[in-house]
N, CA, C and O atoms as CSV, one atom per row, in Angstrom:
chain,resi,resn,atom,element,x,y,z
A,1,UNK,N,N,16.724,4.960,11.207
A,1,UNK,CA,C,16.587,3.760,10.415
A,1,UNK,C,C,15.151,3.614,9.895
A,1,UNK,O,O,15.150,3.208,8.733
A,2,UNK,N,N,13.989,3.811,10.378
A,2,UNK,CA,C,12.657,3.673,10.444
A,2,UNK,C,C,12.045,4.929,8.723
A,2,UNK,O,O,11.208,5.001,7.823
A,3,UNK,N,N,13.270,5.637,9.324
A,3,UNK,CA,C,13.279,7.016,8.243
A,3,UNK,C,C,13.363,6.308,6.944
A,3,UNK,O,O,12.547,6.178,6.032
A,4,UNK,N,N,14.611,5.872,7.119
A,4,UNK,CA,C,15.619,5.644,5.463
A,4,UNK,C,C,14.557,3.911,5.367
A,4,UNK,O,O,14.726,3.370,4.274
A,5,UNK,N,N,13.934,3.396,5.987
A,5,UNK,CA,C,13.212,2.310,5.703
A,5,UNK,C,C,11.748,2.750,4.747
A,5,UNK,O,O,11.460,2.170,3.700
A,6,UNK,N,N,10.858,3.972,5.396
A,6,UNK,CA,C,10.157,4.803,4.811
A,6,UNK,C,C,10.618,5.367,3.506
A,6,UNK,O,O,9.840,5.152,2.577
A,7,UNK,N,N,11.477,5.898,3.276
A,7,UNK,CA,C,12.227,6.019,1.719
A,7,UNK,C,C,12.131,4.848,0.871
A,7,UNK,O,O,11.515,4.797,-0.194
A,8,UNK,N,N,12.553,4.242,1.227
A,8,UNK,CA,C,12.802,2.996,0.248
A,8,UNK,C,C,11.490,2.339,-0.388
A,8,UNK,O,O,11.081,2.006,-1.500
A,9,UNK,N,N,11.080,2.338,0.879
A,9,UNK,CA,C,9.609,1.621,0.404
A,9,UNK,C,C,8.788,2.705,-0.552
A,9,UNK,O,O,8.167,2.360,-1.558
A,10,UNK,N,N,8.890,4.137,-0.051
A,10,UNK,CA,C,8.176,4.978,-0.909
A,10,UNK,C,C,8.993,4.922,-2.239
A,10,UNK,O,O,8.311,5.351,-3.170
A,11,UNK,N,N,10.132,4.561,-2.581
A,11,UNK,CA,C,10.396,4.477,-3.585
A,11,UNK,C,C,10.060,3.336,-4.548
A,11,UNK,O,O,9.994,3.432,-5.774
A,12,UNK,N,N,9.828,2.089,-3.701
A,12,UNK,CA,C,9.440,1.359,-4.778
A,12,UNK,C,C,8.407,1.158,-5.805
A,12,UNK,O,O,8.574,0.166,-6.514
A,13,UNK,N,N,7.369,1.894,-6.038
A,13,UNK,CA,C,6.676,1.693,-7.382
A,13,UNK,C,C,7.139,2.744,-8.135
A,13,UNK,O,O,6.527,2.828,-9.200
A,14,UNK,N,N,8.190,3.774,-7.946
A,14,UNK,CA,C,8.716,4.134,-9.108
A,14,UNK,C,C,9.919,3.226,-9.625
A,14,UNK,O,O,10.251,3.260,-10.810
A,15,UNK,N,N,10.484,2.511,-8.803
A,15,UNK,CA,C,11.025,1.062,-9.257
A,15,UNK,C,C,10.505,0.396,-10.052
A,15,UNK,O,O,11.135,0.096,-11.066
A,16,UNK,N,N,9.641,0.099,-9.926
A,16,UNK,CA,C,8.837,-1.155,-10.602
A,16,UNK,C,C,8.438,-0.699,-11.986
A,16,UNK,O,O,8.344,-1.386,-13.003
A,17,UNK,N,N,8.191,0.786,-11.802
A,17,UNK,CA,C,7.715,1.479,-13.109
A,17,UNK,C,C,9.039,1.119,-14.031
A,17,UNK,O,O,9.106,0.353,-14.993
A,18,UNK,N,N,10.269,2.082,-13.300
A,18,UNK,CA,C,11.332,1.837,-14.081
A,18,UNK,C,C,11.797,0.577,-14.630
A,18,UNK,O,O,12.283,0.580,-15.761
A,19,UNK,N,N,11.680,-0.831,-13.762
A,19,UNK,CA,C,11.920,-2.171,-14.211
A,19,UNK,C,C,10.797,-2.651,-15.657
A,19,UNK,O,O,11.060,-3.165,-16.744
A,20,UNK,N,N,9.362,-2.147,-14.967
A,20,UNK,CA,C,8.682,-2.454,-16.674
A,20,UNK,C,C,9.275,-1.675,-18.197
A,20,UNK,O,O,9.271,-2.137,-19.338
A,21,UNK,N,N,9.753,-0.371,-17.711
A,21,UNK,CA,C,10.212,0.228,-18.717
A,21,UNK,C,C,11.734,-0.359,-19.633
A,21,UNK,O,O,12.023,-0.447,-20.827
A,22,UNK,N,N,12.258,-0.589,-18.678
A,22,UNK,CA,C,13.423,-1.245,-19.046
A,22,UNK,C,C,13.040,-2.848,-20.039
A,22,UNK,O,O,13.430,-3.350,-21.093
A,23,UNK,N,N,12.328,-3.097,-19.242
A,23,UNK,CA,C,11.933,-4.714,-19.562
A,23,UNK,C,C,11.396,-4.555,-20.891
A,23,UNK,O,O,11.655,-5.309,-21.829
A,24,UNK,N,N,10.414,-3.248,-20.954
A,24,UNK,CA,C,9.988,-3.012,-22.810
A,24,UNK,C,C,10.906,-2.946,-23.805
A,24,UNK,O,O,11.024,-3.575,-24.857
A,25,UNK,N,N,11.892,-1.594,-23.011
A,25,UNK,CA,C,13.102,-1.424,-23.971
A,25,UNK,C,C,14.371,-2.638,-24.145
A,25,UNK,O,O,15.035,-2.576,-25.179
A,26,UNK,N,N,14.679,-3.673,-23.186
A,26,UNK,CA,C,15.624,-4.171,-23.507
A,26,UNK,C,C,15.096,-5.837,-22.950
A,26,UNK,O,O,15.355,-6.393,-21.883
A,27,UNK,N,N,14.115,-6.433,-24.359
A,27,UNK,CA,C,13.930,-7.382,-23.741
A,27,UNK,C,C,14.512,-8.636,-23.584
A,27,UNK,O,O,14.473,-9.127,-24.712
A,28,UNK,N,N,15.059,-9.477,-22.781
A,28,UNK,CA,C,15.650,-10.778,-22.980
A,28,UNK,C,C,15.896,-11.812,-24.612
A,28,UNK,O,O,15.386,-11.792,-25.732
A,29,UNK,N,N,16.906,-12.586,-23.955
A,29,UNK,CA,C,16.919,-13.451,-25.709
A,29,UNK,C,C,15.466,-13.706,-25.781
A,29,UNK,O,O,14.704,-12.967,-26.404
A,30,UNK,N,N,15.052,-14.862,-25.075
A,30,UNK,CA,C,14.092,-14.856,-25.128
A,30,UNK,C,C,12.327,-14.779,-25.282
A,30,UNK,O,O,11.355,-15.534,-25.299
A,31,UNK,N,N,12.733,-13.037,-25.396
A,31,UNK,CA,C,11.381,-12.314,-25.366
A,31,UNK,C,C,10.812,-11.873,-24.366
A,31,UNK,O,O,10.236,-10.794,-24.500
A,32,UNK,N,N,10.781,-12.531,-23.073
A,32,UNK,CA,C,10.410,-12.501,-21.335
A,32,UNK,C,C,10.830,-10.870,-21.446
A,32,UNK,O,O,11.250,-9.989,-22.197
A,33,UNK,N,N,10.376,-11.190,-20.091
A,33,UNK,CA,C,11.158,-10.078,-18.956
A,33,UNK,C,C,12.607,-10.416,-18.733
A,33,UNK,O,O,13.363,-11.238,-19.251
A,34,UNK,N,N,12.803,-9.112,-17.377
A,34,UNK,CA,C,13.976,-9.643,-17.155
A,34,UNK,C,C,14.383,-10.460,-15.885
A,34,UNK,O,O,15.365,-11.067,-15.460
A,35,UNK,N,N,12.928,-10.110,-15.452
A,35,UNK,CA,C,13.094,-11.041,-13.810
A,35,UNK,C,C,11.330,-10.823,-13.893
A,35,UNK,O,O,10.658,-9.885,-14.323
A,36,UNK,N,N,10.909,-12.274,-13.210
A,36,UNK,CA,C,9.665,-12.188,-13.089
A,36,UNK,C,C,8.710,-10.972,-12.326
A,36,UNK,O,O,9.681,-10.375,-11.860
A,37,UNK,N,N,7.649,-10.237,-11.897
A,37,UNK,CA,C,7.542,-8.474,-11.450
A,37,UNK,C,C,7.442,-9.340,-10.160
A,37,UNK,O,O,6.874,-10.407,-9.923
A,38,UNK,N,N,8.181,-8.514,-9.431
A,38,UNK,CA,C,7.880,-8.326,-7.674
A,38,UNK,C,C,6.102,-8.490,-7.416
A,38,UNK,O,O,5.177,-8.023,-8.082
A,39,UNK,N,N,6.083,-9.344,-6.180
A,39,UNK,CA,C,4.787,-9.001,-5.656
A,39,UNK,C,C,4.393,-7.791,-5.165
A,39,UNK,O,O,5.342,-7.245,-4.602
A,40,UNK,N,N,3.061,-6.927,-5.131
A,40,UNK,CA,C,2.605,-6.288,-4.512
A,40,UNK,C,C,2.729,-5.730,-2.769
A,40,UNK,O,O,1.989,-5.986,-1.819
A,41,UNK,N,N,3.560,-5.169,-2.818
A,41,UNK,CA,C,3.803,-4.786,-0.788
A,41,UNK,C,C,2.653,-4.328,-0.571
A,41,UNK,O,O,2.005,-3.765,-1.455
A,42,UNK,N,N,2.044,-4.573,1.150
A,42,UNK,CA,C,1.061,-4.538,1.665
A,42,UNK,C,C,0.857,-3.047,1.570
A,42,UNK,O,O,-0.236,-2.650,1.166
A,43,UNK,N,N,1.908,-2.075,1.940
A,43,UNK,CA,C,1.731,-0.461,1.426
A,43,UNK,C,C,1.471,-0.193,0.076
A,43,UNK,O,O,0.577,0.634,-0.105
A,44,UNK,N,N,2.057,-0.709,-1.024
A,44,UNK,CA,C,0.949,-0.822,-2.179
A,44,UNK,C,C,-0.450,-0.699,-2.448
A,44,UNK,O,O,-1.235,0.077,-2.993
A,45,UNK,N,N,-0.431,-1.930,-1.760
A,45,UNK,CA,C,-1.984,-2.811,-1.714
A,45,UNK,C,C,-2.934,-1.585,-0.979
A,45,UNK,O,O,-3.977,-1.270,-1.551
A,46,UNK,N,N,-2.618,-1.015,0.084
A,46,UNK,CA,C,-3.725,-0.179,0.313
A,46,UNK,C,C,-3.657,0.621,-0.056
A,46,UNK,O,O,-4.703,1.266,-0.001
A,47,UNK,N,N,-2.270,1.431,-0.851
A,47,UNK,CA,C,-2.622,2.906,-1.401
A,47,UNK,C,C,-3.433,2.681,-2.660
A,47,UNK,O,O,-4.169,3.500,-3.210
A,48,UNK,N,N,-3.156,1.323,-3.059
A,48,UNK,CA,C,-4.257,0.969,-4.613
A,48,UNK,C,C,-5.925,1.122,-4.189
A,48,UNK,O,O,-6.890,1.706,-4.681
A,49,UNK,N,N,-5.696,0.291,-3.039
A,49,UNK,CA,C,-7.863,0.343,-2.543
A,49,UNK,C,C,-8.126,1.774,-2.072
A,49,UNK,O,O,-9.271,2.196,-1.907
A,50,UNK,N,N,-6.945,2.562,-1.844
A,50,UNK,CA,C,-7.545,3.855,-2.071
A,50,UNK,C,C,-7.818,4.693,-3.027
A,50,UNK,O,O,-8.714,5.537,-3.029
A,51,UNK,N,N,-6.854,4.411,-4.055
A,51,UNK,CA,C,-6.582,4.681,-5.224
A,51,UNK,C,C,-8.364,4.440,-6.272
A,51,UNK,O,O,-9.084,5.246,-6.861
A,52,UNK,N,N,-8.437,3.096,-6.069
A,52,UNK,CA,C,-9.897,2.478,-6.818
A,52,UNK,C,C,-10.913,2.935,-5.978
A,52,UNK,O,O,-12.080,2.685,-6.280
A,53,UNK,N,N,-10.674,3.504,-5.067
A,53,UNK,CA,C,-12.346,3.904,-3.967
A,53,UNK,C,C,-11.669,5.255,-3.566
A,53,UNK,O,O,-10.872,5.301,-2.629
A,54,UNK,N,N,-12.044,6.454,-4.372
A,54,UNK,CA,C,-11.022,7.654,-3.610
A,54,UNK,C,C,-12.004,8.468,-2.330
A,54,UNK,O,O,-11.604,9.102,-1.354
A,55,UNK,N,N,-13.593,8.124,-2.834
A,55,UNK,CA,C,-14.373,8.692,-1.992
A,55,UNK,C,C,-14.695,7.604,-1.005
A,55,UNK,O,O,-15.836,7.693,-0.552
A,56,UNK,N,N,-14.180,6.884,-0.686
A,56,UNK,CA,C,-14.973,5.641,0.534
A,56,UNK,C,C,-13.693,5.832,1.577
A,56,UNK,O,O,-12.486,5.891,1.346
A,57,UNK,N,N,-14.327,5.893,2.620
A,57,UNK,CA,C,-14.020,5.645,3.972
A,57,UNK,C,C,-13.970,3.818,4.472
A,57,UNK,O,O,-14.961,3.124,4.699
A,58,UNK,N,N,-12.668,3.424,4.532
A,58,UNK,CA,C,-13.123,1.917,4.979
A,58,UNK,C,C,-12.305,1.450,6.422
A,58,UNK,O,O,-11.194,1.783,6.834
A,59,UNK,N,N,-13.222,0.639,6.939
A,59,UNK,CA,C,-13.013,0.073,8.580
A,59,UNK,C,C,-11.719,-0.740,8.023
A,59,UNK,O,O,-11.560,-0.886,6.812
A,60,UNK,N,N,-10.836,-1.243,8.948
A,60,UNK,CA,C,-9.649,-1.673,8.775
A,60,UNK,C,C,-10.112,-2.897,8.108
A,60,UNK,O,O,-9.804,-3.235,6.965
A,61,UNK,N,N,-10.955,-3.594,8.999
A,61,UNK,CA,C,-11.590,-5.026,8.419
A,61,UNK,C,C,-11.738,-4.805,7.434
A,61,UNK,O,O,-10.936,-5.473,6.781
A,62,UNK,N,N,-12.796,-3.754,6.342
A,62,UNK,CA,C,-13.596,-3.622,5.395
A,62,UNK,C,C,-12.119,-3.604,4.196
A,62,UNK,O,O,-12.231,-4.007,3.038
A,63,UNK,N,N,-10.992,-3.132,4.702
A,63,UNK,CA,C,-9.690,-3.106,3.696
A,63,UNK,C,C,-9.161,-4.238,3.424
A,63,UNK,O,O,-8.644,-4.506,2.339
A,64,UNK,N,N,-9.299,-5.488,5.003
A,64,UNK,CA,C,-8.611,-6.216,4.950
A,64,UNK,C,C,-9.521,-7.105,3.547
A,64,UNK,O,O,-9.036,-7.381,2.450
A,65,UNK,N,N,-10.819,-7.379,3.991
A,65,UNK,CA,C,-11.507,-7.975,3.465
A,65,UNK,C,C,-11.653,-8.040,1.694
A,65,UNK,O,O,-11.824,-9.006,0.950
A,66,UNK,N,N,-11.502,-6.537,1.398
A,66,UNK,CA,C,-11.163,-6.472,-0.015
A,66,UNK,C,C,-9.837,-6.531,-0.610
A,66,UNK,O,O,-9.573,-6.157,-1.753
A,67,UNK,N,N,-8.984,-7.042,0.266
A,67,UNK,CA,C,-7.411,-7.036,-0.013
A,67,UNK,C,C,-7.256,-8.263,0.034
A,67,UNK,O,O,-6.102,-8.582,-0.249
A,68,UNK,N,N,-8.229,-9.489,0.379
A,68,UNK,CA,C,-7.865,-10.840,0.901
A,68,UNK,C,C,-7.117,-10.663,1.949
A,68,UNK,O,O,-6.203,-11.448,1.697
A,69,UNK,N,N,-6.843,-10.151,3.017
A,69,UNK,CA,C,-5.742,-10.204,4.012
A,69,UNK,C,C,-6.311,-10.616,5.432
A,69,UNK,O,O,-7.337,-10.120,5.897
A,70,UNK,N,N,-5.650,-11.441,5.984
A,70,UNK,CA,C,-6.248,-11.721,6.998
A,70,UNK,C,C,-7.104,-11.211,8.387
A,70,UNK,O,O,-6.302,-11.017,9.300
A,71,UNK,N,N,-8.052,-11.029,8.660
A,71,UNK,CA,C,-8.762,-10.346,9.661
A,71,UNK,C,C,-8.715,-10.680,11.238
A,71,UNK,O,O,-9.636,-10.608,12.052
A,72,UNK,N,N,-7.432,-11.049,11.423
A,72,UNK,CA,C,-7.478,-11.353,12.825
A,72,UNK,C,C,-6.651,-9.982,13.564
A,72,UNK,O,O,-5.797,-9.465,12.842
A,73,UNK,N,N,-6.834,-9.423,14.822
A,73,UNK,CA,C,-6.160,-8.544,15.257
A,73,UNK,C,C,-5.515,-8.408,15.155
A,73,UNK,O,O,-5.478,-7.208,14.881
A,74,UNK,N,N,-4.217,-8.942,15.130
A,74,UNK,CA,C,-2.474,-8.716,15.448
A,74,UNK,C,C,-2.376,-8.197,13.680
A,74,UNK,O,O,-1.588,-7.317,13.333
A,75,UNK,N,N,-3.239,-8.855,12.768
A,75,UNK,CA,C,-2.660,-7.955,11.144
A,75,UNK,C,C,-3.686,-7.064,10.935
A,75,UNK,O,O,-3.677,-6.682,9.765
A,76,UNK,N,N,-4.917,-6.382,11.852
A,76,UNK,CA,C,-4.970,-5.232,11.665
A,76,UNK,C,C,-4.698,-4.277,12.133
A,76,UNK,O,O,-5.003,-3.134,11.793
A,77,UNK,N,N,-3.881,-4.757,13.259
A,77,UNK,CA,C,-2.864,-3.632,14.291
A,77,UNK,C,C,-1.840,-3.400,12.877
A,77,UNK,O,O,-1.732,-2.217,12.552
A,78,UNK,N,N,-1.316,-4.096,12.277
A,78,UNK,CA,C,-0.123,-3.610,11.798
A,78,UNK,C,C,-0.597,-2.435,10.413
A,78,UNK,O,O,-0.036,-1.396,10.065
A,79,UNK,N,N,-1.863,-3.129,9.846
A,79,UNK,CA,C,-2.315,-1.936,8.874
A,79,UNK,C,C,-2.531,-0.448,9.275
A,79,UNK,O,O,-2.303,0.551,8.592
A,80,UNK,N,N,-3.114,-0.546,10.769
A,80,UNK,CA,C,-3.617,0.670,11.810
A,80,UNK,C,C,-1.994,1.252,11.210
A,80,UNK,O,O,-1.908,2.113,10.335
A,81,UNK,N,N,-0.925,0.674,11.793
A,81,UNK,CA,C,0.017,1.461,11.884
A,81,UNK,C,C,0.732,2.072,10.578
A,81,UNK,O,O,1.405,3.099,10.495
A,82,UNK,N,N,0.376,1.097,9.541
A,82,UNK,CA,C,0.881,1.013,8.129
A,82,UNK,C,C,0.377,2.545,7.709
A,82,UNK,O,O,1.034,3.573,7.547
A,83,UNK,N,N,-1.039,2.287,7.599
A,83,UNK,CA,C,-1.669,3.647,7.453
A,83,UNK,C,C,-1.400,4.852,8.050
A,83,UNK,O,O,-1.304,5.909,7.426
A,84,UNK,N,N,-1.253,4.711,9.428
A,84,UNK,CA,C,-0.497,6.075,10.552
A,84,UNK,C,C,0.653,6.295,9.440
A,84,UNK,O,O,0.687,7.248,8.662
A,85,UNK,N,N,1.445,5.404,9.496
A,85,UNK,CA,C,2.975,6.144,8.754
A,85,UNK,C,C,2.969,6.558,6.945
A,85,UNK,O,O,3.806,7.170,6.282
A,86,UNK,N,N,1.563,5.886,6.521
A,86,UNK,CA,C,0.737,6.457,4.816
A,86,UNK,C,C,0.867,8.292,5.412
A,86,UNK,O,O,1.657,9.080,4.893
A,87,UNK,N,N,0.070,8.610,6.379
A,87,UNK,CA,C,-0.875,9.264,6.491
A,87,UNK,C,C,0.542,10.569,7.147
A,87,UNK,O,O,0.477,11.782,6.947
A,88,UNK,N,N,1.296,10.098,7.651
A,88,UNK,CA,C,2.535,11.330,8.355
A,88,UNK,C,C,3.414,11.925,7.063
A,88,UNK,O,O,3.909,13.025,6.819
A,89,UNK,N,N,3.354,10.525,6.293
A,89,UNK,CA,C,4.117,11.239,5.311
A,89,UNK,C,C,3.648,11.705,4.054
A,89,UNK,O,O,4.339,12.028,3.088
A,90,UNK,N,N,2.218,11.713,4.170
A,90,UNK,CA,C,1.220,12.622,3.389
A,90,UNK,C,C,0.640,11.711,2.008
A,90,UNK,O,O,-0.219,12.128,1.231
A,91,UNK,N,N,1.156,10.718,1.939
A,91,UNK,CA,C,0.183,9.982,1.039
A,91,UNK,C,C,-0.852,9.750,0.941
A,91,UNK,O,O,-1.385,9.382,-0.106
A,92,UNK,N,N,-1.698,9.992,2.590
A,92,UNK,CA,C,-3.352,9.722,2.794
A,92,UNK,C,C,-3.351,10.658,3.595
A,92,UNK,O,O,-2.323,11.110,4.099
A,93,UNK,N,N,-4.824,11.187,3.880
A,93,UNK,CA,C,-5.346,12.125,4.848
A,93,UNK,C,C,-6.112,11.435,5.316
A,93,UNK,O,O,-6.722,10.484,4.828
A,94,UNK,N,N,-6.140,12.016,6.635
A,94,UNK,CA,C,-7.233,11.499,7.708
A,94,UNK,C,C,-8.374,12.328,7.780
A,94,UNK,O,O,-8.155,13.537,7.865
A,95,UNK,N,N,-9.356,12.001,7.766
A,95,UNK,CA,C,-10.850,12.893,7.656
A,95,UNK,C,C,-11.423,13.677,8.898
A,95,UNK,O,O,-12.476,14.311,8.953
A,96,UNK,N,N,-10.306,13.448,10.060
A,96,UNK,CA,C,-10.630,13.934,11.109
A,96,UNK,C,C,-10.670,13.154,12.250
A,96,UNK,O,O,-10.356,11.965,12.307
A,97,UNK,N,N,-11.086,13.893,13.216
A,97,UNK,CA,C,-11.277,12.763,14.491
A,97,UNK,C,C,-12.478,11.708,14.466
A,97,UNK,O,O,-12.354,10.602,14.991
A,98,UNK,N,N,-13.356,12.018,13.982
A,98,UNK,CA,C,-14.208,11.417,13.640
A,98,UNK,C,C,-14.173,9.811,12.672
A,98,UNK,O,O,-14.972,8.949,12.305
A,99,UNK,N,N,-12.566,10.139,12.571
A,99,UNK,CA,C,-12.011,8.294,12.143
A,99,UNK,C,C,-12.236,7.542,12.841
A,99,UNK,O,O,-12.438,6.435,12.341
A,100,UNK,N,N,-12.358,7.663,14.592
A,100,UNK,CA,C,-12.484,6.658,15.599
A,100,UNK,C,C,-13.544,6.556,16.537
A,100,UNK,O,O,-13.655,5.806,17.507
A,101,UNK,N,N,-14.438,7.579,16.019
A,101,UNK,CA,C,-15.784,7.571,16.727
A,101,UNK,C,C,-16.337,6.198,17.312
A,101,UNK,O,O,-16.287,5.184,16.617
A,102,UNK,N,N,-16.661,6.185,18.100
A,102,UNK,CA,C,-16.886,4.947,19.026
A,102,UNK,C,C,-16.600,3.399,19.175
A,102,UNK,O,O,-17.209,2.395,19.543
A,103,UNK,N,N,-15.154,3.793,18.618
A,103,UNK,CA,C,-14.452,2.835,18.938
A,103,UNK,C,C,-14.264,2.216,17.546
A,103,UNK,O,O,-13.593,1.186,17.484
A,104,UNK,N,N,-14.680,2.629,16.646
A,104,UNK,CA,C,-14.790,2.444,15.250
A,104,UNK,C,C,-13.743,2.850,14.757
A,104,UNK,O,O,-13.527,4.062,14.771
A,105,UNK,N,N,-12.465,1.630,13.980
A,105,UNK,CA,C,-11.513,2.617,13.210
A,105,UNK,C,C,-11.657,2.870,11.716
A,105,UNK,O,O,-11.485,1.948,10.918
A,106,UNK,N,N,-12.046,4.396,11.229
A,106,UNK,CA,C,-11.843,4.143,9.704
A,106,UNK,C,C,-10.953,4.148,9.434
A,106,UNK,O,O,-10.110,4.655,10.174
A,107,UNK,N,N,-10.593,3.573,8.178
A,107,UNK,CA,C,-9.105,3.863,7.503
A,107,UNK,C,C,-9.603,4.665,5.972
A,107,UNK,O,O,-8.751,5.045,5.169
């Protein structure tokens, strides 16, 4: 389940691509869209701050902080992990062991 949950989500910004495309080609009476765009998923959100910073190394905080996201432990445990499952299924690399050098996590 965790699998086919990983799919989906990796599929969605070629979703979104496809929904703007559609939305060009077939636009409402109106003129609009066809549904207002989905918000940004938090797996988004950091493959973008990697995306805009390809050479920076950043502390979980230092992601949260430029993401607006909250900096209390329990939501940077979940990025720690967000990123682990970026990083298995090859969307990000890890720079080495040297990510956690003294207690320091980069992301």
């Amino acid at each position: 389940m965790t699998s086919a949950l990983a799919e989906t989500e990796a599929l969605l910004p070629e979703l979104a691509t496809a929904r703007k495309a559609i939305a060009e080609l077939a636009p409402t009476d109106d003129g609009g869209e066809l549904d207002p765009p989905e918000p940004t998923t938090a797996y988004q959100a950091i493959m973008n701050a990697f995306n805009q910073h390809p050479d920076q190394a950043f502390r979980v905080r230092e992601l949260h902080e430029l993401l607006g996201m909250p900096t209390d432990d329990p939501a940077m445990n979940v990025t720690r992990s967000r990123r682990g499952r970026l990083t298995r299924q090859g969307f990000l690399t890890q720079p080495g062991r040297a990510a956690t050098r003294n207690g320091l996590d980069v992301l």
